[in-house]
N, C-alpha and C positions, 0 to 999 in steps of 0.2 A: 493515585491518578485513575480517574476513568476516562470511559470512551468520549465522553459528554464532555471534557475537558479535553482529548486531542483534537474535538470534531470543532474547540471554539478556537485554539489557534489555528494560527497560518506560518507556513515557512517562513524559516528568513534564508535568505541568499547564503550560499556556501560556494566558496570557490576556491577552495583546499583550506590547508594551514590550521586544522582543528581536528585530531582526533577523532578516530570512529571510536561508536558506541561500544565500548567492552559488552563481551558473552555475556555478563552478569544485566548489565544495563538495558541490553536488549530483550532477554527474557524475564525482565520487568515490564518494559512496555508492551511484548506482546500479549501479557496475559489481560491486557484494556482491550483486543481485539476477538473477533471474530474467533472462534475455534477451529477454523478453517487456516487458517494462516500459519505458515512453517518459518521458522529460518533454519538455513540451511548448515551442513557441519561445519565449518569455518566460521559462520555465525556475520558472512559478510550480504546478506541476501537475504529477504523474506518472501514469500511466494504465498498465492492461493490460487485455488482454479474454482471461479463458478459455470455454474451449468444451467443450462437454460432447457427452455422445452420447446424453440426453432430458432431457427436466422437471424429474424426479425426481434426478438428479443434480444438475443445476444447482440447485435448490431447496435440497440438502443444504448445497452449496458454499455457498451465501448465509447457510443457518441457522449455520453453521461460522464464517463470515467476521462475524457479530452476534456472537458468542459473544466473539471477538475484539474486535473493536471493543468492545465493553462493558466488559471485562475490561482494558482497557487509558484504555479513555474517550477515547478517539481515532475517527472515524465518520466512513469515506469515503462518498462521492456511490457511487451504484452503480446501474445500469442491467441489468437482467433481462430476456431474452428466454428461449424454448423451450430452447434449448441453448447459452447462452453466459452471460455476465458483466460489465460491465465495470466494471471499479475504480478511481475515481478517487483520489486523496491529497494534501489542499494542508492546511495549518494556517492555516482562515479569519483565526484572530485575527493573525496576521501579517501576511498577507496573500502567502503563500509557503508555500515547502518549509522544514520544521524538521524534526530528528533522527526525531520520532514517525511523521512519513510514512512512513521509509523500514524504523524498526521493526516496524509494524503490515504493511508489504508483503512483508517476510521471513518473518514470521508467517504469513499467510496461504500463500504460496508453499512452507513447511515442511506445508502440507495436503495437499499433492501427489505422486506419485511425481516423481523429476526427470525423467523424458521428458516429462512434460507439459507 
């Protein structure tokens, strides 16, 4: 799998009753992302933080990253400072990582040039 293949799906609807992603599963898909991108030790969460160079950027990136989220109906936790971001991606009704996490983080990360 690449990135170029989670950036052409789109979520499907999840509202429990399926298994989150095993440890193994997940750090398969994340290695199609960004190197920026963690999960976390439980392995129920994946996170990144970008960083911008003002407000105004960072601000774009978040309005950029709703447009996403909405369009897909998947909605990470997100944390906003002056010049940064942080992203988080769990599928509450699971209570884990499903496919849409790591679609929606390819998504976002295709916002970028790749040095960032």
């Amino acid at each position: 799998m690449t990135v170029c293949n989670l950036t052409d799906k789109h979520c499907k609807p999840c509202e429990g009753g399926v298994d989150p992603l095993t440890r193994e599963q997940a750090d398969t898909f994340i290695k199609d992302l960004h190197s920026g991108w963690s999960i976390d030790e439980p392995g129920k969460e994946i996170s990144r933080t970008y960083s911008f160079k003002n407000y105004y950027q960072t601000m774009a990136f978040v309005n950029a990253l709703a447009w996403i989220a909405h369009s897909e109906d998947h909605h990470p936790d997100i944390e906003v400072g002056y010049s940064r971001c942080l992203v988080r991606y769990s599928t509450h009704a699971i209570g884990g990582l499903s496919e849409n996490d790591f679609i929606c983080a390819a998504k976002i990360d295709a916002l970028l040039p790749a040095a960032e």
